[in-house]
NUSEVO-896651 format. One record per residue (C-alpha): residue in three letters; x, y, z. Coordinates in steps of 0.25 Angstrom, whole numbers, padded with zeros to 4 digits, always signed. Layout:
N
ALAXYZ ...
END
This chain:
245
UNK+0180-0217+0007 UNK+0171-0221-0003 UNK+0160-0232-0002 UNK+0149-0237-0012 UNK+0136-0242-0007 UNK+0123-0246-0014 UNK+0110-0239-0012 UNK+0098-0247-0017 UNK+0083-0239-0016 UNK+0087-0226-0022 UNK+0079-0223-0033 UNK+0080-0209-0037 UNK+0088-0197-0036 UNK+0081-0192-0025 UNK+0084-0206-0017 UNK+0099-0204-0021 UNK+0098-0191-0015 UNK+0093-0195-0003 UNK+0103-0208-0004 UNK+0113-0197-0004 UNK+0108-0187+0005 UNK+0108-0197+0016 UNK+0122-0204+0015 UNK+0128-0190+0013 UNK+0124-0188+0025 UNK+0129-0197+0032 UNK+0140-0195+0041 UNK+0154-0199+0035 UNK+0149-0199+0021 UNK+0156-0188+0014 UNK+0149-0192-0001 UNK+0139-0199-0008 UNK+0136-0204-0023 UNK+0125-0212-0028 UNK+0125-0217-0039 UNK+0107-0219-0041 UNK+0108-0230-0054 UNK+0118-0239-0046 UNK+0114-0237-0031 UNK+0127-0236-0029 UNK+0132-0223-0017 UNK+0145-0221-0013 UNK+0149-0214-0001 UNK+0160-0207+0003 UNK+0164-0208+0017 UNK+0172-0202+0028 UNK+0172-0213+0037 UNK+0167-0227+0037 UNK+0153-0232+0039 UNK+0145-0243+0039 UNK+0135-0247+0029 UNK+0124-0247+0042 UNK+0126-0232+0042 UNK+0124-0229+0028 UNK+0109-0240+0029 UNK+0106-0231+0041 UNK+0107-0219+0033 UNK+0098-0222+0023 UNK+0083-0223+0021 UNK+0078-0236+0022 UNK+0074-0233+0007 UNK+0089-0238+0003 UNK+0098-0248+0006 UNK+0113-0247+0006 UNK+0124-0258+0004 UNK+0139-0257+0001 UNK+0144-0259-0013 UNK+0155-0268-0013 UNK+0164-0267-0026 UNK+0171-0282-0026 UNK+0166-0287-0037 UNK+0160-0278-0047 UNK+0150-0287-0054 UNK+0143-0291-0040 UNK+0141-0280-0037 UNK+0135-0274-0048 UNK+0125-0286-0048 UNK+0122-0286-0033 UNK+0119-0271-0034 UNK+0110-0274-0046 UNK+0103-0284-0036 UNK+0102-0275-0026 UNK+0096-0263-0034 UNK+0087-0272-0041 UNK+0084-0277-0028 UNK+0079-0264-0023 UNK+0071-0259-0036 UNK+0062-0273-0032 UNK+0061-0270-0019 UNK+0057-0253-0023 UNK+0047-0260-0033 UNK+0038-0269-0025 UNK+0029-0260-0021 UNK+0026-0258-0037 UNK+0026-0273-0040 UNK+0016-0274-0026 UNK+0007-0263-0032 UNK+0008-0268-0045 UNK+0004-0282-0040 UNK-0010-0277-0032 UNK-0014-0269-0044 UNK-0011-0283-0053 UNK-0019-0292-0042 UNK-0030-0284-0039 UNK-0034-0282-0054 UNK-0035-0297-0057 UNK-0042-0297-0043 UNK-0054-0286-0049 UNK-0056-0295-0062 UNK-0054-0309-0056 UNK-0070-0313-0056 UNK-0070-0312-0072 UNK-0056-0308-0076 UNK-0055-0297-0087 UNK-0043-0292-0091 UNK-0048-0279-0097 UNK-0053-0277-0081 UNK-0039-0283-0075 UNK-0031-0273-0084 UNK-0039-0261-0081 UNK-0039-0264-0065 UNK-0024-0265-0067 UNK-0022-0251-0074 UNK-0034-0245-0064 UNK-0028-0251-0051 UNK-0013-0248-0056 UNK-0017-0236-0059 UNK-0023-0230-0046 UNK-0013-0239-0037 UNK-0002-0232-0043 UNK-0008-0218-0043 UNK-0011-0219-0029 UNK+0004-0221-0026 UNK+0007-0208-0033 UNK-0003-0199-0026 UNK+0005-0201-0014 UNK+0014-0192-0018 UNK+0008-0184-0030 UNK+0020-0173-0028 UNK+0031-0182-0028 UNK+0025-0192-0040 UNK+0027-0181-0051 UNK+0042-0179-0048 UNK+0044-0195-0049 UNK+0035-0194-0061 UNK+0041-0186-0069 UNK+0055-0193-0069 UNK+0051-0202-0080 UNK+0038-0200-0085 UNK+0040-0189-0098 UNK+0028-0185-0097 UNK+0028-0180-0081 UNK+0042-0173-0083 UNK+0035-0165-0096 UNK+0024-0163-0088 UNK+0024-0163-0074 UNK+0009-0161-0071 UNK+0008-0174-0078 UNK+0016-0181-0066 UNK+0007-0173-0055 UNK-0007-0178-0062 UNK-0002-0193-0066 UNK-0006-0200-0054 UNK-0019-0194-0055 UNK-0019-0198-0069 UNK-0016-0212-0066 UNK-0028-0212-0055 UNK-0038-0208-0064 UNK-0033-0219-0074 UNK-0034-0230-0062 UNK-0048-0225-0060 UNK-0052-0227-0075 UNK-0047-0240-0076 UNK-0053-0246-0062 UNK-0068-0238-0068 UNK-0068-0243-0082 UNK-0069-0228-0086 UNK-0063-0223-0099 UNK-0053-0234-0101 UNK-0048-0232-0114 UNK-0043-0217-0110 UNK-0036-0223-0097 UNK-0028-0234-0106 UNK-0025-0223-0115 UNK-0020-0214-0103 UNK-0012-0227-0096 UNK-0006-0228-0110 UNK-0001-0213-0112 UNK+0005-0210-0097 UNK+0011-0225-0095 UNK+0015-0224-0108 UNK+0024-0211-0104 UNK+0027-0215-0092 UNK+0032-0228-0097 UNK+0041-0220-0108 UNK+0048-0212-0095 UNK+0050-0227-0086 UNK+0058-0234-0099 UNK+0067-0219-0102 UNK+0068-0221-0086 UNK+0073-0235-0086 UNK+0082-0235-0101 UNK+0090-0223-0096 UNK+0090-0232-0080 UNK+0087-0221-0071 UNK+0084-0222-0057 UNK+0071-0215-0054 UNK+0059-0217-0045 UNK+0047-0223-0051 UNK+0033-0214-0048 UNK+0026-0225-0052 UNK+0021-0228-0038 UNK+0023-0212-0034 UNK+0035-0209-0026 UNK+0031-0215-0014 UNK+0035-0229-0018 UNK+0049-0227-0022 UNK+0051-0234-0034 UNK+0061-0235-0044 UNK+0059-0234-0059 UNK+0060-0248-0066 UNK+0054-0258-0077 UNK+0043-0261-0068 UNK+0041-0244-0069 UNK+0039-0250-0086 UNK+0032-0264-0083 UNK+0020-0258-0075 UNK+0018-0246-0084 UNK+0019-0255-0096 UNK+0009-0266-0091 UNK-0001-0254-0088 UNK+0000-0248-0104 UNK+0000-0263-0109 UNK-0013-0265-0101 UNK-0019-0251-0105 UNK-0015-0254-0121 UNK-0021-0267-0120 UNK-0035-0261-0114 UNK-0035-0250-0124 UNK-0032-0261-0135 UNK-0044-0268-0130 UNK-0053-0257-0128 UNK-0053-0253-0143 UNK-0052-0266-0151 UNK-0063-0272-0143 
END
């Protein structure tokens, strides 16, 4: 007999391979699909079990519930709810981070507010926050890497030197030092990597974002795009200003 579940937290192939691993292992489960862009697993089994046994199966990193197939159009919304349920909950830690870089720059130019400082605290601090994240797992960053940025698959030393890359860039920024060659910079390699996140989000893969290394497990989505973006309008504003003033 065949059952179909829904998986929520798997983000990549290697966690529908562990997904998979685990429940084939399980005892009276003779087969195991999943299907990644649904979250949809359908087990085959020998005998009946309880939906306890599956929870107690699987890391705490996903969650299981049956799919029931009465009506076709609930369901298809309740698991549109419950995936996108689970990308909020995997993307907090961004959206946190993302918030202390944003609070503590308005709290270093509150006494006489500047822009020009606010925006270059914002790139500085966003920088070396998010470059810190990667060097907790240097070996493992240039694999996740390179799955959407072009320039890391064509050149994977590129992927092993880009958290330094973004470090010295945090440091320039924070020390007013050679500004104008940063922007440039932030322009170039957000500009690529911008380029690999859009391909990534047209053709709707399932991948793990690096953009917080690979300790944080996040999944690729707009907010991959929005934070990107906001950094290379800010860097193109500065640049702007830096040459016509």
């Amino acid at each position: 007999m065949t059952h179909t579940y829904t998986v929520t937290g798997m983000t990549c192939n290697g966690c529908k391979a562990k997904v998979e691993e685990t429940l084939r292992a399980v005892t009276g489960i003779s087969d195991v699909s999943v299907d990644l862009e649904t979250s949809e697993v359908k087990l085959t089994m020998t005998e009946h079990m309880s939906l306890d046994v599956l929870k107690e199966a699987l890391p705490d990193t996903y969650e299981i519930s049956k799919k029931e197939h009465n009506n076709i159009f609930e369901n298809s919304v309740n698991t549109s709810s419950v995936k996108n349920a689970s990308e909020l909950r995997q993307l907090f830690p961004l959206f946190l981070i993302f918030g202390y870089i944003l609070v503590a720059s308005i709290l270093l130019n509150m006494k006489t507010f500047n822009v020009n400082g606010f925006m270059l605290d914002f790139m500085g601090l966003f920088y070396v926050v998010f470059s810190f994240f990667k060097f907790l797992d240097l070996k493992g960053f240039p694999k996740s890497f390179r799955m959407y940025d072009p320039l890391a698959k064509q050149i994977p030393l590129y992927g092993m030197v880009y958290p330094f890359i973004e470090l010295a860039l945090g440091m320039l920024f924070l020390m007013r030092v050679q500004i104008p060659v940063a922007l440039i910079i932030t322009i170039v390699i957000l500009g690529i990597t911008t380029i690999g996140v859009i391909r990534t989000l047209l053709d709707k893969k399932t991948i793990q974002c690096a953009c917080l290394g690979t300790v944080l497990k996040l999944p690729m989505t707009k907010a991959t795009f929005i934070e990107n973006t906001i950094m290379i309008i800010m860097a193109v504003i500065m640049l702007f200003k830096t040459y016509t003033y």
